[in-house]
C-alpha positions in Angstrom: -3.9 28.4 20.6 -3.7 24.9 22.0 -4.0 24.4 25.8 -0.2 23.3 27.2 -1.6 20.5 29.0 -3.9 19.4 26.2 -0.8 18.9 23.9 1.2 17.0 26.4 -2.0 14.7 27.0 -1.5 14.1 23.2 1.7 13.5 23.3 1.4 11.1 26.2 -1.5 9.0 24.0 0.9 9.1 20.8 4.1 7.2 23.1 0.9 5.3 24.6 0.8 3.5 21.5 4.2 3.1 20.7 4.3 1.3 23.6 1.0 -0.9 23.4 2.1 -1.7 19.6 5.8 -3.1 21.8 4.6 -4.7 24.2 2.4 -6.4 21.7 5.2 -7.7 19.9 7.0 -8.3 23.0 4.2 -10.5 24.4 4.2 -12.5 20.8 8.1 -13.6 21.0 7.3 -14.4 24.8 4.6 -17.1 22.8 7.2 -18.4 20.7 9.8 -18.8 23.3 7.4 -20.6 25.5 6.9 -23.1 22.3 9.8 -23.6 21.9 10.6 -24.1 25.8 8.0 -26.3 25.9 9.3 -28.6 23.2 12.6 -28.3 24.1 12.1 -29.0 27.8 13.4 -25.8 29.2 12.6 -23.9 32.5 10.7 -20.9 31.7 12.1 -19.4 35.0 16.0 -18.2 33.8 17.5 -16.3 36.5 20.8 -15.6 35.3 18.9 -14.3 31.8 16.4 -11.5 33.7 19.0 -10.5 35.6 21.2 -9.5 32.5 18.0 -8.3 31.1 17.3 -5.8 33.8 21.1 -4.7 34.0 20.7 -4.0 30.2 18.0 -2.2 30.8 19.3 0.0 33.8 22.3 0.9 31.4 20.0 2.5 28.8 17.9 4.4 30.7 19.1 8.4 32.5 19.7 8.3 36.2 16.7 10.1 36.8 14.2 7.4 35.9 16.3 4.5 36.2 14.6 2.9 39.1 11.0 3.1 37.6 12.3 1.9 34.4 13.6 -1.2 36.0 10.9 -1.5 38.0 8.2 -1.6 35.1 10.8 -3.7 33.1 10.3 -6.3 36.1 6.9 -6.2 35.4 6.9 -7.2 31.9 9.4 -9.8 32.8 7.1 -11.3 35.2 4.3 -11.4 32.8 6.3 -12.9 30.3 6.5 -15.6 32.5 3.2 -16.2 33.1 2.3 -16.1 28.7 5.3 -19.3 28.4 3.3 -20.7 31.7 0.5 -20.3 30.2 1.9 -22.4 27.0 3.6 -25.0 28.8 0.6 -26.2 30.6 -1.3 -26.8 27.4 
């Protein structure tokens, strides 16, 4: 028989993944943007954009972890940043 909090341990490592593999991908089209923000001569800093992005964000997740949701979601925003800062001052 395997140990209840063994098997939700597993299951937390299996949506670890998930997650790494995203954020991955994430972090990849943050690269691109910043190229092309960089050759474009665009702010990396857009306001209006992270706001919409964390609104979007609040609206798909339940009410009961809405607020850490956001919260992380800020997080990745604010190191998304700093991977197109990171490109512009090549």
């Amino acid at each position: 028989m395997t140990d209840p909090m063994q098997f939700m341990r597993e299951e937390f490592d299996k949506i670890d993944k998930k997650l790494v593999d995203l954020l991955e991908q994430r972090f990849e089209l943050s690269e691109k943007i910043g190229v092309y923000k960089k050759g474009m001569n665009i702010a990396i800093e857009d306001v209006t954009r992270e706001g919409q992005v964390l609104q979007n964000i609040a609206g798909m997740t339940t009410a009961r972890c809405s607020d850490n949701i956001v919260t992380i979601y800020q997080s990745i925003l604010d190191e998304s940043k700093k991977v197109q800062l990171a490109i512009e001052s090549e």
